[in-house]
N, C-alpha and C positions, 0 to 999 in steps of 0.2 A: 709794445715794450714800455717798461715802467721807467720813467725818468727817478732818479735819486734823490731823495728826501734828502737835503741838508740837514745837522741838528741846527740852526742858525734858527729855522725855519719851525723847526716841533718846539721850541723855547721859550715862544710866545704864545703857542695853542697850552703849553703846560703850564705857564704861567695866567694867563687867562682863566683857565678852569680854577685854578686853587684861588685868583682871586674872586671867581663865580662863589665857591662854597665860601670861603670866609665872609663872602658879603652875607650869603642865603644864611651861614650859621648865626652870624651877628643879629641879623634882623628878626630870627628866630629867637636869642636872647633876649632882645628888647622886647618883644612878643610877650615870652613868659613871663617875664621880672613884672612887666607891664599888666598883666591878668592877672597875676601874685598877688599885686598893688592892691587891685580891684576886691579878691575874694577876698584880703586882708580888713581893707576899710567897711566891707557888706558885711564881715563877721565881727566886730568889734560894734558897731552901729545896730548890731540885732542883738546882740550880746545886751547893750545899753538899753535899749528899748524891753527887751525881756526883766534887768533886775528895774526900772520903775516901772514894770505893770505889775511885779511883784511886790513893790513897795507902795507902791496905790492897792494895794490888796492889804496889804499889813497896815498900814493907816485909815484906811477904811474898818477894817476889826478894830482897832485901839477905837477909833472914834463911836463904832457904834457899842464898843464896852460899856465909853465914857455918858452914851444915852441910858443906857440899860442900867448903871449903878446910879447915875443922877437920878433917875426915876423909881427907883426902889428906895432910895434914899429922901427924897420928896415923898414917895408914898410910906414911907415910917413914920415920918414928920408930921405928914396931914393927919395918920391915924392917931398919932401922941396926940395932938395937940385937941382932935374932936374929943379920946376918951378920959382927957385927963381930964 
């Protein structure tokens, strides 16, 4: 024969559980915000590293323009100055 359940008594086990999930939901929160953080910083940090390998790309062209007109311009010079 079944003794009788107090509610006195189920009021702590229902209470208990909902403090079970709200801990497990909260620390789930923290969790994600917390990996959020992470992909956030990893993508702004690659972001940065991708436009200077692109500006080490475009400064590299200017500079080797600035070889390629200085030497054309050296070699008009050198050819003036033999033929004149």
């Amino acid at each position: 024969m079944e003794a009788p359940v107090s509610k006195e008594k189920q009021n702590p086990k229902i209470l208990k559980s909902f403090l079970f999930w709200v801990l497990l939901l909260s620390v789930l929160l923290l969790l994600k915000s917390f990996i959020l953080q992470i992909i956030g910083v990893l993508l702004l940090v690659a972001f940065v590293c991708l436009g200077f390998y692109f500006l080490w790309h475009l400064l590299f062209r200017v500079f080797a323009l600035i070889i390629v007109v200085g030497s054309v311009i050296c070699a008009l010079g050198l050819l003036a100055y033999l033929f004149a």
